[in-house]
C-alpha positions as CSV (number, residue, x, y, z in Angstrom):
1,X,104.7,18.0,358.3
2,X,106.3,19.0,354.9
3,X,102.5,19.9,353.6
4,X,101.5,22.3,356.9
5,X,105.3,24.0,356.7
6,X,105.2,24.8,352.6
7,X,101.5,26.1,353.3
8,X,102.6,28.0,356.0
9,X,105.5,29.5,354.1
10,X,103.2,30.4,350.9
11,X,100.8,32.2,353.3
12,X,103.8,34.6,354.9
13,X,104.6,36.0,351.7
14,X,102.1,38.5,351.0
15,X,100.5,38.9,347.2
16,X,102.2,42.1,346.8
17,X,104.6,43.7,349.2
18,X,104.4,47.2,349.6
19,X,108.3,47.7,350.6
20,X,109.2,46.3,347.0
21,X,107.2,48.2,345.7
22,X,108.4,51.4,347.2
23,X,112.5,50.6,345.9
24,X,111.3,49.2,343.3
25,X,109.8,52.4,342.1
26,X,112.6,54.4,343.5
27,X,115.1,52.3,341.7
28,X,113.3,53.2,338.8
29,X,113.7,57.3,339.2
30,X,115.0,57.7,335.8
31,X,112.1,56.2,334.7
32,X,109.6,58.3,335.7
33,X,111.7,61.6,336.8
34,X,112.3,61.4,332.7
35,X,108.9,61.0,332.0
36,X,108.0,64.0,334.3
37,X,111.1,65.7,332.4
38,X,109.7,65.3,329.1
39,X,105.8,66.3,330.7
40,X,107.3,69.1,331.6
41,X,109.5,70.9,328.2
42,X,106.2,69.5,326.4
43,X,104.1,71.9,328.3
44,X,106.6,74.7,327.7
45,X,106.8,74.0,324.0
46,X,103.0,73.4,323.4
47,X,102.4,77.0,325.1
48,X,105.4,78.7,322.8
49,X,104.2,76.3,319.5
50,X,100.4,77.1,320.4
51,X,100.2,80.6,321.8
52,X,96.4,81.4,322.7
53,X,93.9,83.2,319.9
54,X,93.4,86.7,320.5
55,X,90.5,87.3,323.0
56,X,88.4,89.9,324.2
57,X,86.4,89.7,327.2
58,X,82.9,92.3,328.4
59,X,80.8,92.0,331.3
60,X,76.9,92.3,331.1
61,X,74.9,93.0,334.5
62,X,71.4,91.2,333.8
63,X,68.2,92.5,335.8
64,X,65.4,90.0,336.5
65,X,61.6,90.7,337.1
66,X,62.2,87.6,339.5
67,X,65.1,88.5,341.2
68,X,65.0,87.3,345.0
69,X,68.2,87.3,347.6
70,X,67.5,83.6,348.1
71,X,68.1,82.8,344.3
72,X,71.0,80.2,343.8
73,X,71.5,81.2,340.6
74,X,68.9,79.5,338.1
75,X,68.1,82.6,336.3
76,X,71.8,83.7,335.5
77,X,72.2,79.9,334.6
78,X,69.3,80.2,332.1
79,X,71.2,83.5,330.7
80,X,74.3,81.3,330.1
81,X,72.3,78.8,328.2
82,X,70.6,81.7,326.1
83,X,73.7,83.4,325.6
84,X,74.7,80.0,323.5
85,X,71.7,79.5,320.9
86,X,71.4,80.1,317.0
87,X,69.6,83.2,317.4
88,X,71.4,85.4,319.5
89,X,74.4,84.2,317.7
90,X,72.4,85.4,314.5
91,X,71.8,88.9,315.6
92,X,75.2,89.0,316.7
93,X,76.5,87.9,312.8
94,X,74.0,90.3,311.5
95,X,75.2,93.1,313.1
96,X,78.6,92.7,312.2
97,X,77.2,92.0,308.8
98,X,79.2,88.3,308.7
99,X,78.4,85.8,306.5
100,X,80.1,82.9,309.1
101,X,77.5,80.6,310.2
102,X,75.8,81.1,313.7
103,X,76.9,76.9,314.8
104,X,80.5,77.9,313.6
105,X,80.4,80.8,315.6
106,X,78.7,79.8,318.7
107,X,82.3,77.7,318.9
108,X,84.0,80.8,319.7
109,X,82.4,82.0,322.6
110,X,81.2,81.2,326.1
111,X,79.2,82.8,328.8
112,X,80.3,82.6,332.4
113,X,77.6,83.3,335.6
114,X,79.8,85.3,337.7
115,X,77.5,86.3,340.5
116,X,72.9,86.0,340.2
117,X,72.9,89.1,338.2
118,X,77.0,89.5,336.2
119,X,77.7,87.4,333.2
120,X,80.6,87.4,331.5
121,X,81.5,86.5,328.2
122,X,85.0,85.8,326.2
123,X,85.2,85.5,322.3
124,X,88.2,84.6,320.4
125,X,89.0,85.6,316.5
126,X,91.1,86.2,314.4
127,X,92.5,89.6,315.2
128,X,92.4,91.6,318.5
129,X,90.0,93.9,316.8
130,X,87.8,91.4,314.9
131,X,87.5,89.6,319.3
132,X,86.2,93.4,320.4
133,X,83.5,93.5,317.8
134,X,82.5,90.5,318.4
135,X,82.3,90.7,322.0
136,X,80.3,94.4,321.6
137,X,78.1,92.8,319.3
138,X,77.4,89.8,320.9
139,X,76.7,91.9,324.5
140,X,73.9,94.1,322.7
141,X,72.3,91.1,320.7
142,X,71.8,89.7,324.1
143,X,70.4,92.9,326.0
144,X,68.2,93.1,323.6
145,X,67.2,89.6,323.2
146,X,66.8,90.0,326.8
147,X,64.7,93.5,327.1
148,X,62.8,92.3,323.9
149,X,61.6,89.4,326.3
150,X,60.9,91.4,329.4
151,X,58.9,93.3,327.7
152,X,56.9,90.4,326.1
153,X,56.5,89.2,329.5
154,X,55.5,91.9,330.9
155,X,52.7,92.9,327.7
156,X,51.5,89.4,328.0
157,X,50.7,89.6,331.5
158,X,49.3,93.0,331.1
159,X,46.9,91.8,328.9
160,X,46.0,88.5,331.0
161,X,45.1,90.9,333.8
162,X,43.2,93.6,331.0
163,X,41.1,90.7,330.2
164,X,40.5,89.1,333.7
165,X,39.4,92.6,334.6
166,X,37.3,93.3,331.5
167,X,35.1,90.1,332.3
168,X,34.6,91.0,335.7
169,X,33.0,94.3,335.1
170,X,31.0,92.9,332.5
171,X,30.0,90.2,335.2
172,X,29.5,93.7,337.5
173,X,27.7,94.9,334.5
174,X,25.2,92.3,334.5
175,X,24.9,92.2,338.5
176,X,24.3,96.0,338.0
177,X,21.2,95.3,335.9
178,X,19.8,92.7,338.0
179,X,19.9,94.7,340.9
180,X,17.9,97.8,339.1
181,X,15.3,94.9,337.8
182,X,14.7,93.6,341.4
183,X,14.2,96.6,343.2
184,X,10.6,96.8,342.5
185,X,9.9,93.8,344.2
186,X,9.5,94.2,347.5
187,X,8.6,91.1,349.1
188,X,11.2,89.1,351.4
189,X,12.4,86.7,349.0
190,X,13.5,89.5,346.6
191,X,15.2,91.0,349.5
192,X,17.7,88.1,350.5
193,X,18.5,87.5,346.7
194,X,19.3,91.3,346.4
195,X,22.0,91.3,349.4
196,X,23.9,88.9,348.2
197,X,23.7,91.0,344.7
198,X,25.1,93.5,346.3
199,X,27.9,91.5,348.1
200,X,28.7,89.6,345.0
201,X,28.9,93.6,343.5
202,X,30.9,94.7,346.5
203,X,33.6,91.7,345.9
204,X,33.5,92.4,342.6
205,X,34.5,96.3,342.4
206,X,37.4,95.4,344.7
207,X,39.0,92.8,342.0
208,X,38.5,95.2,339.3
209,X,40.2,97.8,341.5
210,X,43.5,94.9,342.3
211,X,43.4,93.8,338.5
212,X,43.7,97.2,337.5
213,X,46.6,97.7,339.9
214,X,48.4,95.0,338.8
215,X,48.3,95.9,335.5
216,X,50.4,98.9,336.2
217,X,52.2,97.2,338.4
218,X,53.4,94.9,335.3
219,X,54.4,97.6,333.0
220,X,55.9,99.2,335.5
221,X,58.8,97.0,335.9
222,X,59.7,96.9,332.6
223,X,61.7,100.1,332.9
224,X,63.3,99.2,335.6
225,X,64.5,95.7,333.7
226,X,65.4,97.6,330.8
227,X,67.4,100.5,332.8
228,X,69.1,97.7,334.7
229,X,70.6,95.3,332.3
230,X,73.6,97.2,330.6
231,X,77.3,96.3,329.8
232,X,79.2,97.1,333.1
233,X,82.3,96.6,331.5
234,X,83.2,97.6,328.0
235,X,85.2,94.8,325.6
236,X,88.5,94.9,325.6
237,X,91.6,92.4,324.8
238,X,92.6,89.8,327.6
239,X,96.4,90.1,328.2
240,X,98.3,86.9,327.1
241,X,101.5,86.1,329.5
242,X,104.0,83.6,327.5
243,X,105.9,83.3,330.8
244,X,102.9,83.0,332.7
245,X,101.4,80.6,330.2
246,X,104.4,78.4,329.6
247,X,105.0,78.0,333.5
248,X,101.5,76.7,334.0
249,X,101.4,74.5,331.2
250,X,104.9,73.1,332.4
251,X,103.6,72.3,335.8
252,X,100.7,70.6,334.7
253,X,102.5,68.6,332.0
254,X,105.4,67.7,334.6
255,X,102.6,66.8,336.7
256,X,100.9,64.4,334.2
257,X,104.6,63.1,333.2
258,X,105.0,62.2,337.1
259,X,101.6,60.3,337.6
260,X,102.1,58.6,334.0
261,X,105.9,57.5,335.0
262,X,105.1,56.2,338.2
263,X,102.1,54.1,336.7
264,X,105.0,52.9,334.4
265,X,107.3,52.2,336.8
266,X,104.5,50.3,339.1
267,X,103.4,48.1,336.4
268,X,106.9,47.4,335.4
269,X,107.8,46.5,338.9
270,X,104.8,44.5,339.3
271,X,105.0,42.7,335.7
272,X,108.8,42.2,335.5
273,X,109.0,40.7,339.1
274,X,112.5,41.0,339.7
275,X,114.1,41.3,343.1
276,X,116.3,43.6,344.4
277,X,116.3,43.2,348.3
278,X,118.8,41.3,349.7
279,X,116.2,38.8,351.3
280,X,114.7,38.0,348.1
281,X,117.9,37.6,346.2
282,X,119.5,35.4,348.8
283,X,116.3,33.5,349.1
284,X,115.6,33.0,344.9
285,X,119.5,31.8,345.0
286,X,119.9,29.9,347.4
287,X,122.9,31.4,348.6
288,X,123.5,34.0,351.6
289,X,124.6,37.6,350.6
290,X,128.6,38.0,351.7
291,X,129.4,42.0,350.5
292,X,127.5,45.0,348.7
293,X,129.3,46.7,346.1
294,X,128.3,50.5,344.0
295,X,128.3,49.7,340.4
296,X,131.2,50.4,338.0
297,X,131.4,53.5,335.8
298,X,130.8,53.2,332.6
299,X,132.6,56.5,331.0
300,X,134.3,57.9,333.3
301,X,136.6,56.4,336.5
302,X,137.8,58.7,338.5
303,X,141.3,57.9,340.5
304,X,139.8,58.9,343.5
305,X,137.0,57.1,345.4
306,X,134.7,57.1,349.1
307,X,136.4,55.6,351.9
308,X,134.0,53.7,352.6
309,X,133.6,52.0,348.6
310,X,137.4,51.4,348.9
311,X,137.1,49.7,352.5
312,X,134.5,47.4,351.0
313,X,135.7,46.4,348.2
314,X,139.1,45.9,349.6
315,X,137.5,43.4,352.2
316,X,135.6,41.9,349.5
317,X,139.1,41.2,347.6
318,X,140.5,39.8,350.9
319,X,137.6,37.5,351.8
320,X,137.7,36.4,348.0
321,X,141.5,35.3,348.0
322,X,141.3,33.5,351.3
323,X,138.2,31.6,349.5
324,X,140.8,30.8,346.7
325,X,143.9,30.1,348.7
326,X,141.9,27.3,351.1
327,X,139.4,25.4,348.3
328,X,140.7,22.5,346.9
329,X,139.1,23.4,343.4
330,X,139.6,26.7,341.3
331,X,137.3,29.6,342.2
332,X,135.0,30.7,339.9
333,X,133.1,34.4,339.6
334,X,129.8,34.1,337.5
335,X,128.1,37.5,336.7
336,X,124.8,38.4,336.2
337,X,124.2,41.6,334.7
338,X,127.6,43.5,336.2
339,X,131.0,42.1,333.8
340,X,132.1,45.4,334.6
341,X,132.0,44.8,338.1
342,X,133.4,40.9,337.8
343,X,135.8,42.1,335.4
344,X,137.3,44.5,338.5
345,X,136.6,42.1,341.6
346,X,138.7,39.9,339.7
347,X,141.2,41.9,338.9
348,X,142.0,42.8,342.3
349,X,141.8,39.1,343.6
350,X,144.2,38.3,341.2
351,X,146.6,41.0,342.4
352,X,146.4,39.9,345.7
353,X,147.1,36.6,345.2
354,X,150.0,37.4,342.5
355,X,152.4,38.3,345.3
356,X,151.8,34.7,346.3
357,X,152.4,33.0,343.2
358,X,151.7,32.8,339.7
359,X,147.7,33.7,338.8
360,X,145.7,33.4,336.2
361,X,142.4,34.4,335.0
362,X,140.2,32.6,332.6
363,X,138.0,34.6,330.9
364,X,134.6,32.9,329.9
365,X,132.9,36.3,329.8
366,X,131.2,36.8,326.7
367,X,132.0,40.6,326.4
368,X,135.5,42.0,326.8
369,X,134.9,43.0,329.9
370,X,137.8,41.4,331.3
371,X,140.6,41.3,328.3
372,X,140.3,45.4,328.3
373,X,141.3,45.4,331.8
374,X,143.4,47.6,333.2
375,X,146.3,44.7,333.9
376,X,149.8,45.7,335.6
377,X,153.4,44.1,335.5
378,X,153.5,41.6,337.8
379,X,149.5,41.1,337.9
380,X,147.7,38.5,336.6
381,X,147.4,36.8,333.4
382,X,144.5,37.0,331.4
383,X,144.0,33.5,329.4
384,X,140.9,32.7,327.6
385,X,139.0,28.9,328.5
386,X,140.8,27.2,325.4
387,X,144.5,28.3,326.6
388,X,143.8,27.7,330.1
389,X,143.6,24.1,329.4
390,X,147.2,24.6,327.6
391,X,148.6,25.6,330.9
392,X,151.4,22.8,332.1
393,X,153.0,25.3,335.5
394,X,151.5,25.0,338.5
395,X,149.2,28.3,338.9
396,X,146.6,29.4,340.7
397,X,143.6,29.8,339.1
398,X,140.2,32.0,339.2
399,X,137.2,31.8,336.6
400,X,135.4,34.7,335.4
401,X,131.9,33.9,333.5
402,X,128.7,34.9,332.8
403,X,124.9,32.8,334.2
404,X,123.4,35.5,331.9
405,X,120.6,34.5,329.2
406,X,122.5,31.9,326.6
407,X,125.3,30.4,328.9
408,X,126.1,27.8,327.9
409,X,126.1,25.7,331.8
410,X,128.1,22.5,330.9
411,X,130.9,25.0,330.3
412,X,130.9,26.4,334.3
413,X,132.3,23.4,335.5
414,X,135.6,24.2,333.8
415,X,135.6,27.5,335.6
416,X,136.0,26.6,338.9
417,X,133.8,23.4,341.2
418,X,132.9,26.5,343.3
419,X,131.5,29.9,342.7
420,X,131.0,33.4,344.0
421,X,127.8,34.8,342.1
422,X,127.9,38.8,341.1
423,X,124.5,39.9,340.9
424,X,123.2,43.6,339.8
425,X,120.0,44.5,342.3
426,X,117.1,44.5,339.9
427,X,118.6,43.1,336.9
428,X,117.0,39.9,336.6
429,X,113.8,38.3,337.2
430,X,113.4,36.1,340.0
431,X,112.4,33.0,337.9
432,X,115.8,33.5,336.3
433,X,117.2,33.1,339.6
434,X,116.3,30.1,340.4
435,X,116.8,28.9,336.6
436,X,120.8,29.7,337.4
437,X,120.2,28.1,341.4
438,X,118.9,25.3,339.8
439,X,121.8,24.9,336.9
440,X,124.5,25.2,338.8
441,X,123.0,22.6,341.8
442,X,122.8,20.1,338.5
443,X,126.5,21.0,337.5
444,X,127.5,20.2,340.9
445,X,129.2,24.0,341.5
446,X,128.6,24.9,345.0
447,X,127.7,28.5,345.4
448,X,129.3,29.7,348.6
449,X,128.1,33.3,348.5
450,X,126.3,36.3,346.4
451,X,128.3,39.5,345.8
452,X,125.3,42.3,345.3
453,X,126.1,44.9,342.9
454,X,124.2,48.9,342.7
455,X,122.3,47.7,346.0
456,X,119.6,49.8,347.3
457,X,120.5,52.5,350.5
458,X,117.1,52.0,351.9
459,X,117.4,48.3,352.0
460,X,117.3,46.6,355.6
461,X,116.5,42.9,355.0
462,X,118.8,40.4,355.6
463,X,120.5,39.0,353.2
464,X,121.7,35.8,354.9
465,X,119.8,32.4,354.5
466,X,120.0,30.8,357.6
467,X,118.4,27.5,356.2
468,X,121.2,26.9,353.5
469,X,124.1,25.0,352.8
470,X,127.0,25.3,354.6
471,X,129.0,26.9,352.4
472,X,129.2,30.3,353.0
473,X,132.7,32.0,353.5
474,X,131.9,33.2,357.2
475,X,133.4,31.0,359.1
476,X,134.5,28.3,356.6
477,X,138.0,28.8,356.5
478,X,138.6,28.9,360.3
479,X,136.5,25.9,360.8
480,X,138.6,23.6,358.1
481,X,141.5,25.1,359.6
482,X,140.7,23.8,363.0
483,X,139.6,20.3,361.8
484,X,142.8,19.8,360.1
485,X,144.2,20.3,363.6
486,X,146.9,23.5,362.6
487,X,146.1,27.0,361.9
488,X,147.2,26.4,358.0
489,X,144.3,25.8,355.5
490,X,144.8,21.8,355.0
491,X,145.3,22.9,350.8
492,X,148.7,24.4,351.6
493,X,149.4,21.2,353.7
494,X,148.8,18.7,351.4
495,X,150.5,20.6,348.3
496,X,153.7,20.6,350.8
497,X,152.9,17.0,351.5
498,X,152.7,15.8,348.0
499,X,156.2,17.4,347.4
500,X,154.8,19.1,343.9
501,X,153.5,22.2,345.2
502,X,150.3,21.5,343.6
503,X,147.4,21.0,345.5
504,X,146.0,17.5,345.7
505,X,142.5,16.0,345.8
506,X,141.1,15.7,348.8
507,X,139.2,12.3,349.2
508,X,135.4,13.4,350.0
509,X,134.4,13.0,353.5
510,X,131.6,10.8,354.1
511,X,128.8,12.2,357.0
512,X,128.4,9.9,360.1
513,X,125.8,7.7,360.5
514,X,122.9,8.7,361.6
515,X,121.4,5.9,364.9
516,X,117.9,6.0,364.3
517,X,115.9,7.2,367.6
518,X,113.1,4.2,367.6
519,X,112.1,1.0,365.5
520,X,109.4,3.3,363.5
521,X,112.8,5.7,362.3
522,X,114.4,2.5,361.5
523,X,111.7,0.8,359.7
């Protein structure tokens, strides 16, 4: 039975809840809002520190001898590519007489295919004037480089149609001859041979006349290549916006900074593993969640406060002395991450329990948290551990210490047999959670609930743990009240009883016995 339920209960909680995740992450805003900060005056700075070189920019319509309305841009691709070799980069250096080399300079330009028959091209130097000259010399180097080829293409296949049509009519020439050879034979054999003479003649003479048309045809064009590829648009200087430039590169490095917090902040959650929902923290302590409480500011505290944070805390400060005023044993608060906040919920305990009596609060806090209190005439007294034990008067008396990393834990039992846990959301990891559930269940110091400290607002779990031990304050006063049969806690009763004022010990009660339900339960 205990094997199905514990495999049952591992396979409920999921490897990695995604609601966790999410206030985890939004817990952790500074985090990556900072990062996204910092992206973003980085961005600003690199475009002020690292304004752009000085660029000039000239467009270049190309004409093709293959142009075709279907063309998806191959040839203006192959342009691009041209544009960025050695020898138009050459002509270019040569005409503005530079010694720089044509690799080193090829590094500060770049052709763009704007449309099948624009390209564009941007240089960067030194100077605004030095980018013109460069751009003017680096658009004629390529018309040329570009007409020069044309025009080789167009020669070459001039000449390949020349020739095809010069070996025809000498095959025409030949034919010619044959025919004039024949025609003095008469006899039918010498007839059929001659016909298809003259059809081969016929087919001949129209070849020569397409060859020879297609000839012109080729050099032709050229012209019309030549005519057609010309700068459109003459260099000139691209206008640099610092506003422009130091917004965009803002946005993108805010943008980065975002993405690279948020990573951050995952892994951390992930990684660290340390719970902040109520359901998780009462469940890794072993202890229900009684009250919620905003954390304590560290600079400045303003004498004003929400309604709603004074209403809580001042229930929290009256559940906490009616724990105190009915437990047999001194109250204790441990903290775990918050001594601000344990310094000030015991503070006010102790004031509302000094109009009772005599109080006094042992401070086993390893910071000064609690000694630089704000304490009032007629409060309560401050003592540290060693004096407490000094203390001969009857007093009340509430513990203040820490279940932090290096507590010493044979020293808790001093501070009260009971315990009210201050936790910060977040703070710790959940296998330091059960370290302190499990050290304080060997010190025998019953933990009767869990204060929560900075919770989150989007957190709607349940914080009570239904399957623990019945020592939770809701309810636990009334119900000793009743079993003691008058509506006094049974502490006051016996203090009045034993004459002294002090409280005495209560003998432990022993649980019934249990009548076994068959002979296999008894066995």
């Amino acid at each position: 039975m205990t094997t199905s339920t514990t495999a049952e209960s591992s396979a409920a909680v999921p490897l990695l809840d995604l609601q966790v995740l999410v206030v985890a992450v939004r817990r952790r805003r500074r985090l990556w809002s900072g990062v996204a900060l910092l992206g973003l005056l980085l961005g600003a700075a690199l475009a002020v520190l690292t304004p752009p070189p000085p660029t000039a920019v000239t467009k270049v319509l190309v004409a093709h001898r293959e142009d075709q309305p279907n063309d998806t841009g191959t040839l203006i691709r192959t342009d691009v590519a041209l544009l960025s070799t050695t020898r138009i980069a050459g002509k270019a250096l040569q005409a503005l007489k530079s010694p720089e080399k044509p690799e080193d300079f090829m590094a500060d330009y770049q052709g763009t295919g704007l449309t099948n028959n624009l390209l564009q091209i941007d240089v960067t130097a030194d100077s605004e004037a030095k980018a013109v000259a460069r751009a003017k010399a680096l658009a004629d180097a390529f018309i040329a480089d570009h007409v020069r080829r044309m025009r080789e293409a167009a020669r070459a296949e001039a000449k390949a149609l020349l020739d095809q049509r010069d070996r025809m009519r000498a095959e025409l020439g030949r034919i010619n001859k044959t025919i004039g050879d024949d025609s003095l034979d008469r006899d039918a054999e010498a007839s059929a041979s001659i016909e298809s003479l003259f059809a081969r003649r016929a087919e001949l003479n129209s070849r020569i006349a397409e060859f020879d048309q297609r000839a012109a045809e080729a050099g032709t064009g050229t012209p019309r290549v030549v005519a057609g590829t010309q700068i459109v648009d003459a260099p000139r200087v691209v206008a640099h916006s610092l506003t422009r430039t130091a917004a965009m590169n803002a946005g993108i490095g805010s943008a980065l900074g975002l993405v690279l917090g948020l990573a951050l902040a995952l892994v951390g959650t992930v990684v660290g593993d340390r719970p902040v929902l109520r359901r998780e923290i009462a469940s890794n302590l072993g202890a229900s969640v009684i009250a919620e409480l905003g954390p304590e500011p560290r600079l400045i505290r303003w004498p004003w406060r929400p309604r709603r944070t004074r209403a809580a805390r001042e229930r929290l400060t009256t559940t906490l002395a009616r724990a105190v005023r009915g437990s047999v044993e001194p109250v204790s608060l441990l903290e775990l991450g918050c001594a601000r906040s344990a310094s000030a919920i015991a503070l006010n305990v102790g004031r509302a329990l000094a109009a009772e009596g005599p109080v006094v609060l042992v401070d086993g806090l390893p910071g000064p948290e609690l000694a630089d209190g704000r304490q009032e005439p007629g409060g309560p007294t401050v003592v540290s551990g060693e004096a407490a034990e000094s203390l001969d008067y009857p007093t009340r008396r509430v513990g203040v210490g820490s279940v932090g990393p290096g507590t010493a834990w044979t020293d808790l039992r001093y501070l009260g047999g009971q315990t009210v846990l201050v936790v910060r959301a977040g703070h710790s990891s959940a296998a330091w959670l059960h370290t302190v559930a499990r050290q304080l269940a060997e010190q025998r110091i019953a933990v009767i609930g869990v204060v929560l400290i900075d919770p989150d607002p989007g957190d709607r779990t349940d914080g009570t743990l239904w399957d623990g031990p019945r020592t939770a304050l809701r309810g636990h006063e009334e119900r000793t009240a009743r079993q003691n049969g008058t509506g006094q806690p049974r502490t006051e009763r016996l203090a009045r009883q034993n004459g002294t004022g002090q409280p005495r010990a209560e003998r432990p009660s022993r649980p019934p016995a249990r009548v076994p339900d068959s002979d296999q339960e008894a066995r």
